[in-house]
N, CA, C and O of each residue as an XYZ file, in Angstrom:
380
protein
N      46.172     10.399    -31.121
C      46.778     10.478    -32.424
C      46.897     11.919    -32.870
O      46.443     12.963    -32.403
N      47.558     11.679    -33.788
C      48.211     13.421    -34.105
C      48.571     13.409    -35.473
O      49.125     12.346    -35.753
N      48.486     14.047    -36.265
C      49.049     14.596    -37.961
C      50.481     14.973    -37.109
O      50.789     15.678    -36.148
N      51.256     13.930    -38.204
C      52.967     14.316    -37.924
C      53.367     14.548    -39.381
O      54.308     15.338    -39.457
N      52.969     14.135    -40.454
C      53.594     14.306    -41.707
C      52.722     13.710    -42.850
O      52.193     12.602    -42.931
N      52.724     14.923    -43.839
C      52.164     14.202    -45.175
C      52.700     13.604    -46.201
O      53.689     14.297    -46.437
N      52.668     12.628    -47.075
C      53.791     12.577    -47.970
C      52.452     12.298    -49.251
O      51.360     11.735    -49.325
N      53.226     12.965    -49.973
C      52.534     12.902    -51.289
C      53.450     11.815    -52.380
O      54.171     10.882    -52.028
N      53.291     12.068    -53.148
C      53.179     10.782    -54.856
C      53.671     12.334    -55.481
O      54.800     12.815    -55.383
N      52.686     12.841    -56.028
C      52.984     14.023    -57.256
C      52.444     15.566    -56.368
O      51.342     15.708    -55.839
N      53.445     16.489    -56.399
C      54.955     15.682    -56.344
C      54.951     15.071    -55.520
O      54.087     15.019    -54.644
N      56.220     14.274    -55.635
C      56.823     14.084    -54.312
C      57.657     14.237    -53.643
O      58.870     14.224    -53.853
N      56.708     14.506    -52.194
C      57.669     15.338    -51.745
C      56.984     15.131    -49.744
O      55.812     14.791    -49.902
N      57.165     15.179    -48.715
C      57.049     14.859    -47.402
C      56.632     16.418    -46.482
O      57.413     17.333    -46.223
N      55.562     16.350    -46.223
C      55.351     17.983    -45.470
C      55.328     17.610    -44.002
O      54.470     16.779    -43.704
N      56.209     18.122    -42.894
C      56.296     18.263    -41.427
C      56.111     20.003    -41.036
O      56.037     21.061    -41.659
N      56.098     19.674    -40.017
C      56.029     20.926    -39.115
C      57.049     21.212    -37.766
O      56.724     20.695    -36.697
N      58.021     21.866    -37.825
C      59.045     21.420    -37.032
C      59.080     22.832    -36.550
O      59.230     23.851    -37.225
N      58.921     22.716    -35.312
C      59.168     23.792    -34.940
C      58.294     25.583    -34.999
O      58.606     26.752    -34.772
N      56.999     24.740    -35.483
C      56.041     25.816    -35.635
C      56.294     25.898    -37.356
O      55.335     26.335    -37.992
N      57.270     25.587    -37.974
C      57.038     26.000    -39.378
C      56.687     24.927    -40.552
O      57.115     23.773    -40.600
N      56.243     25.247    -41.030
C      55.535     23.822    -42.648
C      57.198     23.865    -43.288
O      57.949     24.840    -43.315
N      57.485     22.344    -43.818
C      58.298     22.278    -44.395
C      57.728     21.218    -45.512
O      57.000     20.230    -45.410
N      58.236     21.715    -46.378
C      57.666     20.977    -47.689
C      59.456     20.054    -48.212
O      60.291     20.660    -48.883
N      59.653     18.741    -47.771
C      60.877     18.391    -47.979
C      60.488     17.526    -49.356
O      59.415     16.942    -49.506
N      61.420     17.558    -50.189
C      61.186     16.948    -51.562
C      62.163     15.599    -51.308
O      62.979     15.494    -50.392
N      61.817     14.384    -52.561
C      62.369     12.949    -51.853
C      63.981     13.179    -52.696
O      64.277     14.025    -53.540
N      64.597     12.382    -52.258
C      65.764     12.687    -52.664
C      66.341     11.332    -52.687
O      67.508     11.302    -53.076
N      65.725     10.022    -52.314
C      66.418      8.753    -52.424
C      64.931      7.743    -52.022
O      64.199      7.884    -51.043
N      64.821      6.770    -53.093
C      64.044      5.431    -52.069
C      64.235      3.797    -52.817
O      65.038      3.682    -53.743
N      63.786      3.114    -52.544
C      64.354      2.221    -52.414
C      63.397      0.980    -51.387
O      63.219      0.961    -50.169
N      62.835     -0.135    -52.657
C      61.835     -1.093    -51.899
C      60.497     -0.758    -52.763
O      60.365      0.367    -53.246
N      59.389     -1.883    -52.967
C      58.201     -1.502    -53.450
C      56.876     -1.300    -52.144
O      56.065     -2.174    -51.842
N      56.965      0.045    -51.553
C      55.964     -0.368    -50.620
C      53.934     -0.436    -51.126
O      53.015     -0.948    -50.486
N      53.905      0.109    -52.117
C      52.812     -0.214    -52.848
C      51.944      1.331    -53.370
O      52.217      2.457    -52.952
N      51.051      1.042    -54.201
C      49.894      2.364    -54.665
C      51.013      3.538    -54.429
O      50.835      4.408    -53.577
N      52.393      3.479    -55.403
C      52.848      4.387    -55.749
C      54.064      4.944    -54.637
O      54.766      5.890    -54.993
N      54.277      4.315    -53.284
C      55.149      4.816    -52.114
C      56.253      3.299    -52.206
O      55.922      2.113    -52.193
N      57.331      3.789    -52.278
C      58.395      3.121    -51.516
C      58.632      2.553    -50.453
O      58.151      3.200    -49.523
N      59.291      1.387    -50.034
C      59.221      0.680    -48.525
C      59.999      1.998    -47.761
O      59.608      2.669    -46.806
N      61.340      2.108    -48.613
C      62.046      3.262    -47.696
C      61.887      4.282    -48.988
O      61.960      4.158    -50.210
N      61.576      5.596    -47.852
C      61.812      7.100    -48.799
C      62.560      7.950    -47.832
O      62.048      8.275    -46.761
N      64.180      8.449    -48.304
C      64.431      9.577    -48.077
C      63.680     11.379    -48.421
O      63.254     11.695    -49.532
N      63.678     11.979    -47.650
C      63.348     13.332    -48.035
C      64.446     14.650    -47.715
O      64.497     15.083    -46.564
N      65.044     15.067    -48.458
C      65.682     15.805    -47.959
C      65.649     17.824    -48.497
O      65.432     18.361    -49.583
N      65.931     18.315    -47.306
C      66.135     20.205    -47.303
C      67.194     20.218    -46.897
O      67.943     19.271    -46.658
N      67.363     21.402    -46.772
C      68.744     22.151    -46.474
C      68.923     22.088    -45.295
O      70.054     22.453    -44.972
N      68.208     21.739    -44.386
C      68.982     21.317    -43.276
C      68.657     19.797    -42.128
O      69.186     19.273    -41.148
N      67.359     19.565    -43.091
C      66.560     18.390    -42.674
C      66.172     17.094    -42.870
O      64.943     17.015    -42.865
N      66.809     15.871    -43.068
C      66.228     14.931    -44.017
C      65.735     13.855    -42.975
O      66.264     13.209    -42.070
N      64.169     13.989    -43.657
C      63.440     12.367    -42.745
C      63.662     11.637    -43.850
O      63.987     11.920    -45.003
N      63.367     10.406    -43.138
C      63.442      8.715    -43.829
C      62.097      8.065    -43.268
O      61.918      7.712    -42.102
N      61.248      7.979    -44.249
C      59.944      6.980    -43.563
C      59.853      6.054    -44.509
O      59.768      6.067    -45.737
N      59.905      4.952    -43.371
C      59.973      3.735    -43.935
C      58.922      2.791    -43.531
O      59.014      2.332    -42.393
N      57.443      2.237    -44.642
C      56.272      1.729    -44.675
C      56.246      0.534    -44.961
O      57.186     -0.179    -45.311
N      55.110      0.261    -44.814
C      54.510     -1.343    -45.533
C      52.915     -1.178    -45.728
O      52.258     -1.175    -44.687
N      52.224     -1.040    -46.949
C      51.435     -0.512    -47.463
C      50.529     -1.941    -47.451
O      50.581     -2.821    -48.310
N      49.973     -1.930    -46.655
C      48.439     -2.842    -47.125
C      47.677     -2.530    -48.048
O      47.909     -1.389    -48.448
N      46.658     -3.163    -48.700
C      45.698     -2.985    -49.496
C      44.619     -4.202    -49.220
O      44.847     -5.198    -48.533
N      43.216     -3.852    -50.014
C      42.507     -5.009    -49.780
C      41.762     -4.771    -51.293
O      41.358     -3.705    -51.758
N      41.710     -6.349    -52.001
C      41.119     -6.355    -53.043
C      39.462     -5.490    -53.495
O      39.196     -4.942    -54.565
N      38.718     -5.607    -52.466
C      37.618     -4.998    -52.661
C      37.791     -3.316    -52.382
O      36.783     -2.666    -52.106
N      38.938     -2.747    -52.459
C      39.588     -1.530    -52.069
C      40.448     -1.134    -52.877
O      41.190     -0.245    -52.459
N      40.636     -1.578    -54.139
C      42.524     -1.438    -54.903
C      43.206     -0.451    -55.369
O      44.314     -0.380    -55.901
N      42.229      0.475    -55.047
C      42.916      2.111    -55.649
C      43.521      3.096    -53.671
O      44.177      4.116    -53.460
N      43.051      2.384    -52.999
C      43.667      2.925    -51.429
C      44.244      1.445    -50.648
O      44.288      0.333    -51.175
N      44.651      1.801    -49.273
C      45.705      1.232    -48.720
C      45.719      1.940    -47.116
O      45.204      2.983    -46.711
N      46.464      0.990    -46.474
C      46.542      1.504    -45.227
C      48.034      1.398    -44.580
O      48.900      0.871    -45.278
N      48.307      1.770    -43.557
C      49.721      1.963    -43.044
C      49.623      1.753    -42.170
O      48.731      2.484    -41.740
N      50.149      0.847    -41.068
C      50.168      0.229    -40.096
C      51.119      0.501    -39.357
O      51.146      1.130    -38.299
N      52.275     -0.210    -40.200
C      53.687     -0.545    -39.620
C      54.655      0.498    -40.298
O      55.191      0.131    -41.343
N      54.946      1.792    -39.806
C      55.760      2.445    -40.260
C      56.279      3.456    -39.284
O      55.615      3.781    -38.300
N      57.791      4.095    -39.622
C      58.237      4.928    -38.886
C      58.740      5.854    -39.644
O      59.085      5.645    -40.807
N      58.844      7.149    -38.959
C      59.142      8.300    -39.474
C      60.636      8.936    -38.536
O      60.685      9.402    -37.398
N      61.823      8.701    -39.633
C      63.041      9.114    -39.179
C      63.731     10.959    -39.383
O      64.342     11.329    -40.385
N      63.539     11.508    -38.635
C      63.859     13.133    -38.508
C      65.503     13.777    -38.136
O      65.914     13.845    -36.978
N      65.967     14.029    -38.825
C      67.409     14.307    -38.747
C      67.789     15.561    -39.085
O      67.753     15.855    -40.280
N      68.182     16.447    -38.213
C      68.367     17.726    -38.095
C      69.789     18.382    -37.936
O      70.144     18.187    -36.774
N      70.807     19.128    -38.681
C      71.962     19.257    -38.658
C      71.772     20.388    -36.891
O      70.973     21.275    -36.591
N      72.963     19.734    -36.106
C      72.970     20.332    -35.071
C      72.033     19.793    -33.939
O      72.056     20.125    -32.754
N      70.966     18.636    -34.724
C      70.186     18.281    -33.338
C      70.066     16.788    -33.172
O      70.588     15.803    -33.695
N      69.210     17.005    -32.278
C      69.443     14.759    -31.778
C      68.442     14.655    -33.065
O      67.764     15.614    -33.435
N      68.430     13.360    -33.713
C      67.374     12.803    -34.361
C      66.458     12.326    -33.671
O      66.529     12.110    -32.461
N      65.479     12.112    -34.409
C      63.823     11.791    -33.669
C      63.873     10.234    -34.421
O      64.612     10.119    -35.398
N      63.129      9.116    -33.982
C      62.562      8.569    -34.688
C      61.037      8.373    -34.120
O      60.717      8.368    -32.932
N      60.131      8.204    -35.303
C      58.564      8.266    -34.531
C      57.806      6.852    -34.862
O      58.548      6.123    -35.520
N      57.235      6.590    -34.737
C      56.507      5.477    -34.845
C      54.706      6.278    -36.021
O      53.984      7.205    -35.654
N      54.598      5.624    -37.062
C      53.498      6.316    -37.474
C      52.587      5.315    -38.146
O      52.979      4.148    -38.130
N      51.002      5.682    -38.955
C      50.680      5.184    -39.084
C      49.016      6.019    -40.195
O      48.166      6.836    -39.839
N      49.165      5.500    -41.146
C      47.990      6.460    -42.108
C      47.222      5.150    -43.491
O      47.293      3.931    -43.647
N      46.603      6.204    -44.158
C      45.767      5.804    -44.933
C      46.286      6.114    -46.522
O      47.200      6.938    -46.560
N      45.897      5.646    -47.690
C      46.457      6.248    -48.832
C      44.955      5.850    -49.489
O      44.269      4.835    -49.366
N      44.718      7.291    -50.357
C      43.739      7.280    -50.635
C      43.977      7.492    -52.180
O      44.741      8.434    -52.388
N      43.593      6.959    -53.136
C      44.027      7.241    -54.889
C      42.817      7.596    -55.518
O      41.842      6.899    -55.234
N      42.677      8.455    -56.250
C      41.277      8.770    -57.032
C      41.499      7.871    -58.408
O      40.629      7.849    -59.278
């Protein structure tokens, strides 16, 4: 396993690393309730980059302020290059 991307709530906004550099992409479209504050689908888009990760947010009652991520993928689209799609998978943690 590997850190491929962070996505935050406030802001929000999706951090990758492409190419050796941090990109801080802000959301720009979503659409779906995926739960504890994330969208089923979230666009993110920069000036030359927009991913699409699209989740399904578990939770468990004795747990209700975090969540887990199972089933999700992370879509990477680059002007001038092939797109990526990744397969991913994380935790959401809420204070």
């Amino acid at each position: 396993m590997a850190l491929v991307a962070m996505a935050t709530t406030d802001p929000a906004s999706l951090r990758l690393t492409i190419d050796g550099k941090v990109a801080d992409l802000p959301i720009s479209a979503q659409n779906g309730i995926g739960g504890l504050g994330y969208s089923q689908i979230t666009e993110y888009r920069g000036k030359t980059t927009t991913a699409t990760l699209q989740i399904v947010v578990k939770t468990d009652v004795s747990t209700p302020k975090s969540g887990s991520i199972s089933d999700a993928t992370l879509r990477i689209d680059r002007a001038g290059q092939a797109s990526v799609v990744i397969p991913v998978a994380g935790a959401i943690g809420c204070a």
